[in-house]
C-alpha positions as CSV (number, residue, x, y, z in Angstrom):
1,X,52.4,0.1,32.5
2,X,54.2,-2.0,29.6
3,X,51.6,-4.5,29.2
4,X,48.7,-3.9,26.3
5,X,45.4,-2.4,27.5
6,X,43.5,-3.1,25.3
7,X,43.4,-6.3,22.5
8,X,41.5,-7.0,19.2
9,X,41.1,-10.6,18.9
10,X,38.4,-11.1,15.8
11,X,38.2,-7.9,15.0
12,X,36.7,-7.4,18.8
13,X,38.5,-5.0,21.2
14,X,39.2,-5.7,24.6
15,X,39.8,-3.8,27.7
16,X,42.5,-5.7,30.2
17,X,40.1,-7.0,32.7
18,X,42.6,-5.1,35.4
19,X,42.1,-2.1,34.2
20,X,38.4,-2.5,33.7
21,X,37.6,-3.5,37.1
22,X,39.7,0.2,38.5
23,X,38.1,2.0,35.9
24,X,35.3,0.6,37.1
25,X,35.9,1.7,40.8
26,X,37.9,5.1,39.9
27,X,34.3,6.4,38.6
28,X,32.1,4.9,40.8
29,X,34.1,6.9,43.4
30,X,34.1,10.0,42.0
31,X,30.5,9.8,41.3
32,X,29.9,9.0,45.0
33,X,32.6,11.6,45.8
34,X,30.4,14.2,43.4
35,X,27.2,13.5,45.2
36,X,28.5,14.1,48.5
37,X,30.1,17.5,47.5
38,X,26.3,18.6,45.8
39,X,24.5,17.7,48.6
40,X,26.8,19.7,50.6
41,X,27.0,22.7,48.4
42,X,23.0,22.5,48.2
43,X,22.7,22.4,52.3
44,X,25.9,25.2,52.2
45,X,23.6,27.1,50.0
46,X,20.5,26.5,51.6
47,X,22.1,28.1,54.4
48,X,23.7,31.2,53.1
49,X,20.1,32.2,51.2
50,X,18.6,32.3,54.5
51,X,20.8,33.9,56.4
52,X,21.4,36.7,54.0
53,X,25.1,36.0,54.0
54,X,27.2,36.6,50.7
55,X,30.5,35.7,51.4
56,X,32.4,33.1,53.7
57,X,36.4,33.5,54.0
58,X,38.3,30.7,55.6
59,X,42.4,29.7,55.0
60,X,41.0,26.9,52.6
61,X,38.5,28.9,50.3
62,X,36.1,31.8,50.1
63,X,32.7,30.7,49.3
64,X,30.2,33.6,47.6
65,X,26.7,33.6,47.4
66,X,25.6,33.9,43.7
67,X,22.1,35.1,43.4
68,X,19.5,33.5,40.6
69,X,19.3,35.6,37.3
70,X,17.9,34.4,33.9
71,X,20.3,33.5,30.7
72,X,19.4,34.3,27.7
73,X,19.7,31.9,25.3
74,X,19.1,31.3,21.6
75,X,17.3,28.9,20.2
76,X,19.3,27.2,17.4
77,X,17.1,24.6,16.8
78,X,14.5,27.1,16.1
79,X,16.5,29.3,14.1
80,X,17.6,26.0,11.7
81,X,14.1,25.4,10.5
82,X,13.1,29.5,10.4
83,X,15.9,30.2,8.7
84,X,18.4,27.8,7.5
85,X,20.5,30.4,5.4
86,X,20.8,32.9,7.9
87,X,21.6,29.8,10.3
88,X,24.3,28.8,7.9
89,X,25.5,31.9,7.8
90,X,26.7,32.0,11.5
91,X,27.9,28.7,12.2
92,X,30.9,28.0,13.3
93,X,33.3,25.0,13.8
94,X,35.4,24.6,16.8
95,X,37.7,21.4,16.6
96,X,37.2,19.0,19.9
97,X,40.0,16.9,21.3
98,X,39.4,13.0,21.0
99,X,38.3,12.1,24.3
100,X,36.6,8.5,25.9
101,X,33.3,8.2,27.5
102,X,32.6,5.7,30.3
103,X,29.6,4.3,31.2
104,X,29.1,2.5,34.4
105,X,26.6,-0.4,33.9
């Protein structure tokens, strides 16, 4: 693609109206696309629970039964307004990649 993709005109941006409209359809797909594959893991799933089986081998994939556990997880939040020093204290910074978010309307 040579052409601009996006243009400021007035200090506005502006998304090629191309491109928007297969953004547009790229993640409406893949939503559909991820809906499909949940439901099918859920029923998958479903089915594995209550036939006791833990572990499916085909020439495509091998699909193992995972059973429920509980995380444990710490309250940060929590821990801020307890303790703000100690929170301080262990906080660390891990630097993110720029990325773009899309929101389908």
């Amino acid at each position: 693609m040579t052409d601009e993709l996006i243009t400021v005109s007035q200090g506005v941006a502006l998304l090629d109206a191309q491109t928007a409209v297969r953004i547009a359809e790229f993640e409406r797909k893949m939503k559909e696309i991820k809906e499909a594959e949940d439901e099918l893991k859920a029923a998958i799933l479903e089915e594995m629970e209550e036939k006791n089986i833990l572990k499916i081998q085909t020439d495509e994939m091998t699909i193992s039964f995972v059973a429920g556990t509980e995380r444990e997880t710490l309250d940060s939040k929590q821990l801020k307004a307890d303790h703000p020093d100690l929170y301080d204290s262990y906080i660390k910074l891990t630097p993110v990649k720029p990325s773009i978010r899309i929101k389908l309307k």
